[in-house]
Structures are given as C-alpha cells and as structure tokens.
N, CA, C and O atoms as a Tinker XYZ file with bonds, in Angstrom:
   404  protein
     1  N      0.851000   -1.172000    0.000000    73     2
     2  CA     0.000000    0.000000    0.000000    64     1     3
     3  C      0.896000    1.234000    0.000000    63     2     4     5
     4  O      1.866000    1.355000    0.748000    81     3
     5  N      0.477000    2.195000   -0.947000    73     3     6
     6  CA     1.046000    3.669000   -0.930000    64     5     7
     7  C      0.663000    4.286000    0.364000    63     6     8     9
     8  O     -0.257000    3.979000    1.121000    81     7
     9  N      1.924000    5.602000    0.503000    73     7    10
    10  CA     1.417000    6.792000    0.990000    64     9    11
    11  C     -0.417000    7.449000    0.732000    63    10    12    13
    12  O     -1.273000    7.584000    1.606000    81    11
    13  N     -0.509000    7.676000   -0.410000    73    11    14
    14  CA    -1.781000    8.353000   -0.633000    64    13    15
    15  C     -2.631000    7.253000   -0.337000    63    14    16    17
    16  O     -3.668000    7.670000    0.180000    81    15
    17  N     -2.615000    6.183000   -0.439000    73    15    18
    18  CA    -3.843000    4.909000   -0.479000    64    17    19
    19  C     -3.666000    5.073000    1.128000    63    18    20    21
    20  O     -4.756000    4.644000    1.507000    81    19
    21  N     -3.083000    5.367000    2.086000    73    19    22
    22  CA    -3.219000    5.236000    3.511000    64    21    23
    23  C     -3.599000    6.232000    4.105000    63    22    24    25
    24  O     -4.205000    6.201000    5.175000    81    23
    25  N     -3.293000    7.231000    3.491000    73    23    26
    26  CA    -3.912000    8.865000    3.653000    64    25    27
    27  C     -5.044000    8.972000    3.533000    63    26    28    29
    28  O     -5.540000    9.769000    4.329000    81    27
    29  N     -6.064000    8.259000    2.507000    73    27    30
    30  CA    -7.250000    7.974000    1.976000    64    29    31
    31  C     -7.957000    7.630000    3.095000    63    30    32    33
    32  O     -8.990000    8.151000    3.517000    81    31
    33  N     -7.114000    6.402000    3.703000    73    31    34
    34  CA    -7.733000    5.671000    4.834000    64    33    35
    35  C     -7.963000    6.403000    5.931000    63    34    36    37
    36  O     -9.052000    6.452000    6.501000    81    35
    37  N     -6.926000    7.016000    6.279000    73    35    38
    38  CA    -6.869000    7.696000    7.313000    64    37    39
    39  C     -7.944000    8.859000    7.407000    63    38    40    41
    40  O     -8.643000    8.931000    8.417000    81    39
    41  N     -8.065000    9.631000    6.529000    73    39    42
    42  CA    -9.215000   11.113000    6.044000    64    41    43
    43  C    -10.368000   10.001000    6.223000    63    42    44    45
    44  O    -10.787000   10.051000    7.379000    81    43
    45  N    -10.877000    9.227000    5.623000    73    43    46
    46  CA   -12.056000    8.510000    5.280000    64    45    47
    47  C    -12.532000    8.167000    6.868000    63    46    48    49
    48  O    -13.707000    8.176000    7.235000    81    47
    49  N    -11.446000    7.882000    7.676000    73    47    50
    50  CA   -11.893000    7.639000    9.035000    64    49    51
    51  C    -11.693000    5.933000    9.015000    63    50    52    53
    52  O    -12.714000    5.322000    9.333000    81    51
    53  N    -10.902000    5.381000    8.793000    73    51    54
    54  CA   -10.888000    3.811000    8.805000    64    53    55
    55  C    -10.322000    4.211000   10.280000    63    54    56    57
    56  O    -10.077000    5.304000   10.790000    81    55
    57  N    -10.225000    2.990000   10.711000    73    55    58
    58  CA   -10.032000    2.725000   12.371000    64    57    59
    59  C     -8.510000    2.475000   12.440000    63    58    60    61
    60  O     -7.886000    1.574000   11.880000    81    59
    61  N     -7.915000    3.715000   13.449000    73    59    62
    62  CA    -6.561000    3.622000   13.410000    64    61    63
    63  C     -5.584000    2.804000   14.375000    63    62    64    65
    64  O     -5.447000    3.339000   15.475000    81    63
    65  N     -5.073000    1.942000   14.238000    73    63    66
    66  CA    -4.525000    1.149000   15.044000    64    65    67
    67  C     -3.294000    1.416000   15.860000    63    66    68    69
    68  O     -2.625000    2.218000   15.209000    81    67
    69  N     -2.814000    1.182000   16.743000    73    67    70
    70  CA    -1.952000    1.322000   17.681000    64    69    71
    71  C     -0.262000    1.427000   17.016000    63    70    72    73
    72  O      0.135000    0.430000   16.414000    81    71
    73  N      0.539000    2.445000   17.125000    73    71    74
    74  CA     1.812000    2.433000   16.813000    64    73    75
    75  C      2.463000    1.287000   16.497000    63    74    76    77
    76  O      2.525000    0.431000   17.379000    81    75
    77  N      2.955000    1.073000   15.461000    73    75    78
    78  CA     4.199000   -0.128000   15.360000    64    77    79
    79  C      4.818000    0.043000   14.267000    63    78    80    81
    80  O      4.976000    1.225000   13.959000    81    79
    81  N      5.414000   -1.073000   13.247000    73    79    82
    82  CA     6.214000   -0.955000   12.124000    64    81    83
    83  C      5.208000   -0.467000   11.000000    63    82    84    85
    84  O      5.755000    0.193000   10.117000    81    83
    85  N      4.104000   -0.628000   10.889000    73    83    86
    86  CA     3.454000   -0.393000    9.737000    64    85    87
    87  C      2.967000    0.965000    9.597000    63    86    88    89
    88  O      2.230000    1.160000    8.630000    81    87
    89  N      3.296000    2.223000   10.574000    73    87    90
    90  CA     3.031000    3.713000   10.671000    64    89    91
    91  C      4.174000    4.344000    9.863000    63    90    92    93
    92  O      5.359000    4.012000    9.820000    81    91
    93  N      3.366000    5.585000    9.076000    73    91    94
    94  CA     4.571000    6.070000    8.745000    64    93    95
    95  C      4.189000    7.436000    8.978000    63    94    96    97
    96  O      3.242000    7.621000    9.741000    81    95
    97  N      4.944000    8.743000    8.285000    73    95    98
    98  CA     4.732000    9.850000    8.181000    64    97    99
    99  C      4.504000   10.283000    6.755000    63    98   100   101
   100  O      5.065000    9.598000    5.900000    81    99
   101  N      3.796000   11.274000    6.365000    73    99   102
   102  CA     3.615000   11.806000    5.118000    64   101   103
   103  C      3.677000   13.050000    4.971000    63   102   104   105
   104  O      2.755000   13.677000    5.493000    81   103
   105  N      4.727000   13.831000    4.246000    73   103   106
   106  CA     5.251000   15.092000    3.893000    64   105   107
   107  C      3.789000   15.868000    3.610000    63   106   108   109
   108  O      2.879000   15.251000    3.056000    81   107
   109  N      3.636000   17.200000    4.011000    73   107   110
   110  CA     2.503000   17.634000    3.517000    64   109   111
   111  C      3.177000   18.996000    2.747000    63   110   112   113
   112  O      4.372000   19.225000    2.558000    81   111
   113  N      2.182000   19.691000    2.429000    73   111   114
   114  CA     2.709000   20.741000    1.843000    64   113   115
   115  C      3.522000   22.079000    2.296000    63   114   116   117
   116  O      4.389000   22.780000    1.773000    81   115
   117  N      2.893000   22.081000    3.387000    73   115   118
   118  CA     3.934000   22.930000    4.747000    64   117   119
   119  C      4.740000   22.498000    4.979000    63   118   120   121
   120  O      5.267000   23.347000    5.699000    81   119
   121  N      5.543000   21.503000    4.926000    73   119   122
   122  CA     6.890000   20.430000    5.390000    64   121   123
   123  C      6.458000   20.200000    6.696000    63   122   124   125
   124  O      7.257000   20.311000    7.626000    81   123
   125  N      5.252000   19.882000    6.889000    73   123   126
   126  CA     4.949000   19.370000    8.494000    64   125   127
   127  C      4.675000   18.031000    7.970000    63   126   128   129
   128  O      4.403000   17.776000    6.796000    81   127
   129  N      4.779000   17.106000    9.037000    73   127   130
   130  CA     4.078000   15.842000    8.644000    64   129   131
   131  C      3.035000   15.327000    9.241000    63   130   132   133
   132  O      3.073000   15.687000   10.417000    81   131
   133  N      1.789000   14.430000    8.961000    73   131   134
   134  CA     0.957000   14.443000    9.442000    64   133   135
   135  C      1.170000   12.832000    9.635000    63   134   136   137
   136  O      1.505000   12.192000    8.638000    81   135
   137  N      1.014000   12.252000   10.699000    73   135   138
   138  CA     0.468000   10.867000   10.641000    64   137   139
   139  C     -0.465000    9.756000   10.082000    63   138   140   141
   140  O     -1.688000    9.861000   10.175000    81   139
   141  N      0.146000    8.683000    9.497000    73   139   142
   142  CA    -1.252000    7.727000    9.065000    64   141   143
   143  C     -0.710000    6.549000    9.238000    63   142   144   145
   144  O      0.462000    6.216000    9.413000    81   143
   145  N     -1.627000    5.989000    9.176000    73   143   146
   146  CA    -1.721000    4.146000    9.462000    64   145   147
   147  C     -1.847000    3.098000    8.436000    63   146   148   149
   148  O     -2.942000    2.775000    7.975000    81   147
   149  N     -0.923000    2.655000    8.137000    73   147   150
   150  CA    -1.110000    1.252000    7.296000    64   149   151
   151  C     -1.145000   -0.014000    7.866000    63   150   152   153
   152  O     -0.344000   -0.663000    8.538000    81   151
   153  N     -2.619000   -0.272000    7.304000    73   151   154
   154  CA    -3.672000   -1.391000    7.931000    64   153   155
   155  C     -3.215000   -2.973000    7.281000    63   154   156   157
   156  O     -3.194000   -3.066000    6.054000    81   155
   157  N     -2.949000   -3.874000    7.897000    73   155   158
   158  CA    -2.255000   -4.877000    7.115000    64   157   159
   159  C     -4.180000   -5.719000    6.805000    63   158   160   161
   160  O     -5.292000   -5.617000    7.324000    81   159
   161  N     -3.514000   -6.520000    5.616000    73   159   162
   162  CA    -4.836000   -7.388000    5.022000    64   161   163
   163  C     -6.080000   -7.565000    6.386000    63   162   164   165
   164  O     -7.252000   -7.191000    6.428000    81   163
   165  N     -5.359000   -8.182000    7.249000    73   163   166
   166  CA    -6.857000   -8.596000    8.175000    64   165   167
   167  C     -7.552000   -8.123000    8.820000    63   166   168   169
   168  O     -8.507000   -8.641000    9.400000    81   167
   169  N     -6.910000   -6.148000    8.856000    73   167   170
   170  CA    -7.125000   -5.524000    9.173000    64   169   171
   171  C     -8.276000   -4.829000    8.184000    63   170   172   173
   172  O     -9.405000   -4.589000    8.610000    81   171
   173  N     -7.976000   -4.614000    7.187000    73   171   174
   174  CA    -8.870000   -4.380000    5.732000    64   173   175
   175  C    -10.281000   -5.157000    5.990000    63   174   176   177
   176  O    -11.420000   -4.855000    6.348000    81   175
   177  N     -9.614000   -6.246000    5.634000    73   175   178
   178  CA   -10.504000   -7.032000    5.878000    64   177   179
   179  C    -12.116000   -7.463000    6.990000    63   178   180   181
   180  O    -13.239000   -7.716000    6.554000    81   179
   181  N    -11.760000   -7.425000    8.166000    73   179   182
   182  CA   -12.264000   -7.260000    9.093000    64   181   183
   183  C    -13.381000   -5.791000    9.279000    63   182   184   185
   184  O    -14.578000   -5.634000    9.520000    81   183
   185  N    -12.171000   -4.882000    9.005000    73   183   186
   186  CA   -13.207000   -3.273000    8.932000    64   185   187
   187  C    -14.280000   -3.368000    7.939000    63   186   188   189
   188  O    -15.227000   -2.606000    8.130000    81   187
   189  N    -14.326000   -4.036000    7.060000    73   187   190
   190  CA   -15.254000   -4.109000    5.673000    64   189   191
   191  C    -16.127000   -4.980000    6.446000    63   190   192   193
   192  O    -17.204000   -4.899000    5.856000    81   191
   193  N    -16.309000   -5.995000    7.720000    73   191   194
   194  CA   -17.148000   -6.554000    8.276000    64   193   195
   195  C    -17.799000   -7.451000    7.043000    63   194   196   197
   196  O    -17.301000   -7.988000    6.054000    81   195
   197  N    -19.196000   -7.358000    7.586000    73   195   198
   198  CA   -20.203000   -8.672000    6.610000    64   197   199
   199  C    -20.470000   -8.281000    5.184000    63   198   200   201
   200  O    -20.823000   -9.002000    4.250000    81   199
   201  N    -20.159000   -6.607000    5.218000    73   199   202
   202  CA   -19.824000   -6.242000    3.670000    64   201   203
   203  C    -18.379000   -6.714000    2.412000    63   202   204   205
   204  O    -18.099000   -6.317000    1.281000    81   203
   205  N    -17.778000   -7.708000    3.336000    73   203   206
   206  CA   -16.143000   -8.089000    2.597000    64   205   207
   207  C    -16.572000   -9.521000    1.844000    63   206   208   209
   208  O    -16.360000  -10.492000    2.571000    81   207
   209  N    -17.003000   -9.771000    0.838000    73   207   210
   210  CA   -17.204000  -10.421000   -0.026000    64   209   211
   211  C    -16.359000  -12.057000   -0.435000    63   210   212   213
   212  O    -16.654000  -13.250000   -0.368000    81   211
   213  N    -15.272000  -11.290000   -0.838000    73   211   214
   214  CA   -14.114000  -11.962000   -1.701000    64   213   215
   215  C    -13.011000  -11.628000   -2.302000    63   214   216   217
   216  O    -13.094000  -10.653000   -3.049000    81   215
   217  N    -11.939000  -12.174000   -2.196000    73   215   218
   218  CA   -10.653000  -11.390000   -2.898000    64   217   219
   219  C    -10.360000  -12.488000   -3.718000    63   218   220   221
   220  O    -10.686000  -13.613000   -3.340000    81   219
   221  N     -9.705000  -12.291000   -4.951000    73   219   222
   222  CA    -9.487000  -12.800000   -5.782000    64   221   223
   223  C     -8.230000  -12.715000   -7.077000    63   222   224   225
   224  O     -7.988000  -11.626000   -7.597000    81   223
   225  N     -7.781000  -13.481000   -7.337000    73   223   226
   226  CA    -6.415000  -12.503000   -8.248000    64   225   227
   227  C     -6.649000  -13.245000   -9.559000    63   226   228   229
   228  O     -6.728000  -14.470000   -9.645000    81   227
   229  N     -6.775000  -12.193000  -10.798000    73   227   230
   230  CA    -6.355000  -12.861000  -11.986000    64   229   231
   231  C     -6.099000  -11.696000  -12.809000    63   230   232   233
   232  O     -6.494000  -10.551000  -12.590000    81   231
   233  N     -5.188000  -12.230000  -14.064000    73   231   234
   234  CA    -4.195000  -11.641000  -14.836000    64   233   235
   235  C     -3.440000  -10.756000  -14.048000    63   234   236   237
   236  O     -3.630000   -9.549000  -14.197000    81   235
   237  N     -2.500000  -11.213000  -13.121000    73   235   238
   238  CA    -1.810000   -9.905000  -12.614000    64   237   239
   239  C     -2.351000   -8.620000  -11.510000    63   238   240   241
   240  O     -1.649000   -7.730000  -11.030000    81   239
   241  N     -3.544000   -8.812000  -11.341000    73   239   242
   242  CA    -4.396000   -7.905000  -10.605000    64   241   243
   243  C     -5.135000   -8.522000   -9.070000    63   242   244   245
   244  O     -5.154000   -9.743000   -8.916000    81   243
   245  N     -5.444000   -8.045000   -8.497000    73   243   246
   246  CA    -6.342000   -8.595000   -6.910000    64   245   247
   247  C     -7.679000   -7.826000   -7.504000    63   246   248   249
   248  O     -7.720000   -6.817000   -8.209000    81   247
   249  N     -8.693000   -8.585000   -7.020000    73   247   250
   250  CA   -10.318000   -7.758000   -7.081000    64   249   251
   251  C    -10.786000   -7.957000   -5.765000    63   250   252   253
   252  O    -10.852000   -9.125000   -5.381000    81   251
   253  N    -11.128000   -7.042000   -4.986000    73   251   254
   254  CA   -12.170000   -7.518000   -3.585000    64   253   255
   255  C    -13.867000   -7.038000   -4.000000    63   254   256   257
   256  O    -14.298000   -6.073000   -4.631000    81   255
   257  N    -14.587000   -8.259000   -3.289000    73   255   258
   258  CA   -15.721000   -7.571000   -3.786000    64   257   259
   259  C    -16.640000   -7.331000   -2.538000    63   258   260   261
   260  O    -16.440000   -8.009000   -1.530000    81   259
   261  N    -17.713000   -6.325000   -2.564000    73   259   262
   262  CA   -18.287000   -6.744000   -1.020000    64   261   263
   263  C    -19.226000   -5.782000   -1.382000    63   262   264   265
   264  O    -19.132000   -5.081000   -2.389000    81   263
   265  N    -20.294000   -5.736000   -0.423000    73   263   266
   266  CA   -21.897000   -5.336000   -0.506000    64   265   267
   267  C    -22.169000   -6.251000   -1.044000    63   266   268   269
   268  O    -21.393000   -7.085000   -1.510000    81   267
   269  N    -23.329000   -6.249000   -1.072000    73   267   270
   270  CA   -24.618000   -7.068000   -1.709000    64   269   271
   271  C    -25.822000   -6.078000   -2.595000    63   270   272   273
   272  O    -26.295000   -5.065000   -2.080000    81   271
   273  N    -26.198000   -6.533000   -3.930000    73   271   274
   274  CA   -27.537000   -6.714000   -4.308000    64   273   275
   275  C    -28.257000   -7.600000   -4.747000    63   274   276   277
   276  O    -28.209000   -8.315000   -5.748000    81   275
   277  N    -29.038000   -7.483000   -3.787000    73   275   278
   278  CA   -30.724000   -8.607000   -4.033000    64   277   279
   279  C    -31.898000   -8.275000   -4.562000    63   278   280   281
   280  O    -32.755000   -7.650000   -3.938000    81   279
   281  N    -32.034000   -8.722000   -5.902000    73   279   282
   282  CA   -33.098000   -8.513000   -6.427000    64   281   283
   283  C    -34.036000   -9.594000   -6.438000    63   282   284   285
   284  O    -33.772000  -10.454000   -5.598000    81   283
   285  N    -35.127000   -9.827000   -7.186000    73   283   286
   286  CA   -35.878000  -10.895000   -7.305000    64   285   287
   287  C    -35.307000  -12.575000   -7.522000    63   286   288   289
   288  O    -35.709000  -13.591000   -6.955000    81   287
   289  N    -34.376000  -12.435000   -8.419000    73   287   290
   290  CA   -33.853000  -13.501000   -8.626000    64   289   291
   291  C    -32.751000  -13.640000   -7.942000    63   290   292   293
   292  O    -32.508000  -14.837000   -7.788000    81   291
   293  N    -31.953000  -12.935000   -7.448000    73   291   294
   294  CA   -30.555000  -13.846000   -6.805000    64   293   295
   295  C    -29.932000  -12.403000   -5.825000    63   294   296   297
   296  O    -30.493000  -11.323000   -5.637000    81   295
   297  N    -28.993000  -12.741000   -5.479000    73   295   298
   298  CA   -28.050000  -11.918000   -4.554000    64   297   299
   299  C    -26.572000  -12.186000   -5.018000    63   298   300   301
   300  O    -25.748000  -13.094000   -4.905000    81   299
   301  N    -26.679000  -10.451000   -5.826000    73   299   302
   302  CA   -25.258000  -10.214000   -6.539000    64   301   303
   303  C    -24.016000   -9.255000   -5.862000    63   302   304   305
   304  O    -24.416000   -8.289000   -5.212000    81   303
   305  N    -22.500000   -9.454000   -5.966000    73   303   306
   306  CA   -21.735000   -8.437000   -4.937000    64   305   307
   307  C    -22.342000   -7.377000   -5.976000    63   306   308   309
   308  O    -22.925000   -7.512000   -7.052000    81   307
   309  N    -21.894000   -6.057000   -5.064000    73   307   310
   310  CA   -22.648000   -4.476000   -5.355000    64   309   311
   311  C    -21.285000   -4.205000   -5.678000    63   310   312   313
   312  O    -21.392000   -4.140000   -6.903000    81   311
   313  N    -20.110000   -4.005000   -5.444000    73   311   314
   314  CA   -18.705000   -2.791000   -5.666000    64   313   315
   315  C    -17.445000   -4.112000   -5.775000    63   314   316   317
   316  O    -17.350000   -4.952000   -4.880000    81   315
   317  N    -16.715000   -4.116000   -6.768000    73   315   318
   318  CA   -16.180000   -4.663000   -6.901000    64   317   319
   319  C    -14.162000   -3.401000   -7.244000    63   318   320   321
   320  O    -13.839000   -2.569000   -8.092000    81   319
   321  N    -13.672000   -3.823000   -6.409000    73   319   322
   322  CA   -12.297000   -3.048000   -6.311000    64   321   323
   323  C    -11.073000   -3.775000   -7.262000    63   322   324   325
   324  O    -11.255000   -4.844000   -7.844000    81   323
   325  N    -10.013000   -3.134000   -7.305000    73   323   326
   326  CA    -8.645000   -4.001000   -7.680000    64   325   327
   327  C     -7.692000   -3.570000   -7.080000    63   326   328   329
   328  O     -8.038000   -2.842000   -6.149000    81   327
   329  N     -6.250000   -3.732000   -7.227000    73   327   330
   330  CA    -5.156000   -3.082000   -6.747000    64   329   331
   331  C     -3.793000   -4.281000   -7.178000    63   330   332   333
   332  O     -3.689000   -5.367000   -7.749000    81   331
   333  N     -3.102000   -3.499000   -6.643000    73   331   334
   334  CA    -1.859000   -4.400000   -7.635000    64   333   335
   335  C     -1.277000   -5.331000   -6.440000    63   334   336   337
   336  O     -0.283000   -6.050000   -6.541000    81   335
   337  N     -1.832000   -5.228000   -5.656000    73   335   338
   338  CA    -1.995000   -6.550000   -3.817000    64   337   339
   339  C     -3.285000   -6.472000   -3.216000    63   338   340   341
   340  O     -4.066000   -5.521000   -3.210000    81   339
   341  N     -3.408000   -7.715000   -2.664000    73   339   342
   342  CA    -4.630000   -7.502000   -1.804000    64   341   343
   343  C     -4.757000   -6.727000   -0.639000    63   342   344   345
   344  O     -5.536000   -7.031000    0.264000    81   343
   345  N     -4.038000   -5.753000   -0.618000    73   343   346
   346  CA    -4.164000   -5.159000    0.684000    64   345   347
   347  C     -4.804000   -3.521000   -0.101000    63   346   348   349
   348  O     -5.677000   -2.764000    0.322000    81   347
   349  N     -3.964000   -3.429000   -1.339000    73   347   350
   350  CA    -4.624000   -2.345000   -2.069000    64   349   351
   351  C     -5.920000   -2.405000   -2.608000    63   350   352   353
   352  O     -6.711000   -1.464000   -2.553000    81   351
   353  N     -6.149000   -3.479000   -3.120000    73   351   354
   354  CA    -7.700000   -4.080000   -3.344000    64   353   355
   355  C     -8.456000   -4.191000   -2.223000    63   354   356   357
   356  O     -9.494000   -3.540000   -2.346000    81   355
   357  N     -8.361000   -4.763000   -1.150000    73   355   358
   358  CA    -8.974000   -4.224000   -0.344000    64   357   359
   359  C     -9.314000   -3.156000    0.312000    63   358   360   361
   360  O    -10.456000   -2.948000    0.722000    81   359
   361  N     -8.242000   -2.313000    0.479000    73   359   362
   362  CA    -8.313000   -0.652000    0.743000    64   361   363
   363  C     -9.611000    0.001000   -0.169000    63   362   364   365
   364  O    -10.643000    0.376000    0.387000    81   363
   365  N     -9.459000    0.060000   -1.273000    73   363   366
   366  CA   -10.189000    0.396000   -2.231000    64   365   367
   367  C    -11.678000    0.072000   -1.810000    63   366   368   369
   368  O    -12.599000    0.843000   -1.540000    81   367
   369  N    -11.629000   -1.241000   -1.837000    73   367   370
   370  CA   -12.998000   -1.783000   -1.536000    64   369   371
   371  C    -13.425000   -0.751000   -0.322000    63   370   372   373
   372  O    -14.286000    0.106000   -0.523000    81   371
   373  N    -12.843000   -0.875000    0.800000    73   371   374
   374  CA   -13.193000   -0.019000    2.173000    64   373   375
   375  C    -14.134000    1.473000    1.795000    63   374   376   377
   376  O    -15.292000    1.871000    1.919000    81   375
   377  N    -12.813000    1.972000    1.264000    73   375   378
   378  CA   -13.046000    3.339000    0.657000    64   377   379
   379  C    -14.226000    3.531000   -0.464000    63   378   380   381
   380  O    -14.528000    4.673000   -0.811000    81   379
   381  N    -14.981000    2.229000   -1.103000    73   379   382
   382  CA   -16.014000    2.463000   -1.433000    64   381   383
   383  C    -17.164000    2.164000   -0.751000    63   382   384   385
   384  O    -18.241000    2.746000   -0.886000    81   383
   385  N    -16.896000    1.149000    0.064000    73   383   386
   386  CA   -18.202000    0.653000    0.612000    64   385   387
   387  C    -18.346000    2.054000    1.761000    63   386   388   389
   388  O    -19.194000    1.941000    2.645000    81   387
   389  N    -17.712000    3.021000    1.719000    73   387   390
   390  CA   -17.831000    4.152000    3.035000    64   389   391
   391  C    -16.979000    5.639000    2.448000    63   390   392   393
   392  O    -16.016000    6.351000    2.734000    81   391
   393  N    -17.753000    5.551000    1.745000    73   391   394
   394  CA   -17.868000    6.971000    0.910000    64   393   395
   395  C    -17.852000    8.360000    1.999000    63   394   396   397
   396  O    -18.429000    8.545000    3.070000    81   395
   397  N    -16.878000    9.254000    1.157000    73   395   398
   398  CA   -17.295000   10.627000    2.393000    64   397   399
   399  C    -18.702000   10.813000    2.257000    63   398   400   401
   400  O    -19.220000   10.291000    1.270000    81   399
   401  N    -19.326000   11.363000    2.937000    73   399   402
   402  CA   -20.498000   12.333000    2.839000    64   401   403
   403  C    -20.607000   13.718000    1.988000    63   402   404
   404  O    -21.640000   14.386000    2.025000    81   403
C-alpha cells in the first residue's frame, strides 16, 4: 500500500490502530508531517465486516468484492475493487463501501 492509499484511509476515518512498524509519516505541503496508518490485510478485511465479499487474483491484478444486491432472482456483490496486492484491493474496496459524505 502507498502513501496516498493510507492517507485515503486515514481522512475517510478507517479505524486507526496502535503504533508499530506499519506507521509512517507523510510530507505535507507545509513540510509538516501528518500521521497515518497502514492497515495490514486482516485488518482491511475485518473493517469491511459482513460487507467483505471476496478477494481474488487474476491476470496480474487482486479484485475484492463486497456489498450485496438482491433482487428478485438472486443476490449479486454491489462494488467490486482491484489493486496491484490484496491489501490495495482491499483498501479500495473499504473506501467504497464508506464513501465521504
């Protein structure tokens, strides 16, 4: 996961976890730095709750999928993400299933 893909997380309000190796800092435009959190997979995972679908990899790519729509005939995933790891594919996913306002 990038800088900006964790920044995302962080603004969006994903749930920030306790100091360790996976924190970093990110240069802002003032040369101050602001803190953010990089969430490892089960962490992704987990926050997306009963909305986290499936992850999946083909040609080179990860897809996570999660929500649901149910129509008359069946129950299809609603948002389907990618990223070039599953931790970025999942990020993605997060960040859609919980849109700013």
């Amino acid at each position: 996961m990038n800088y900006e893909l964790a920044k995302q997380l962080t603004e969006a309000g994903f749930p920030q976890g306790e100091p360790n190796g996976f924190n970093g800092l990110i240069p802002t435009i003032e040369g101050k730095t602001e803190p953010v959190y990089f969430p490892d997979l089960s962490e992704l995972i987990e926050a997306c709750g009963d909305q986290f679908i499936e992850l999946e990899r083909t040609d080179h790519k990860w897809f996570a999928q999660g929500g649901w729509i149910e129509d008359d005939c069946c129950r299809q995933p609603h948002k389907s993400e990618e990223g070039a790891n599953p931790e970025e594919a999942v990020a993605t996913l997060w960040l859609a299933l919980h849109p700013k306002p």
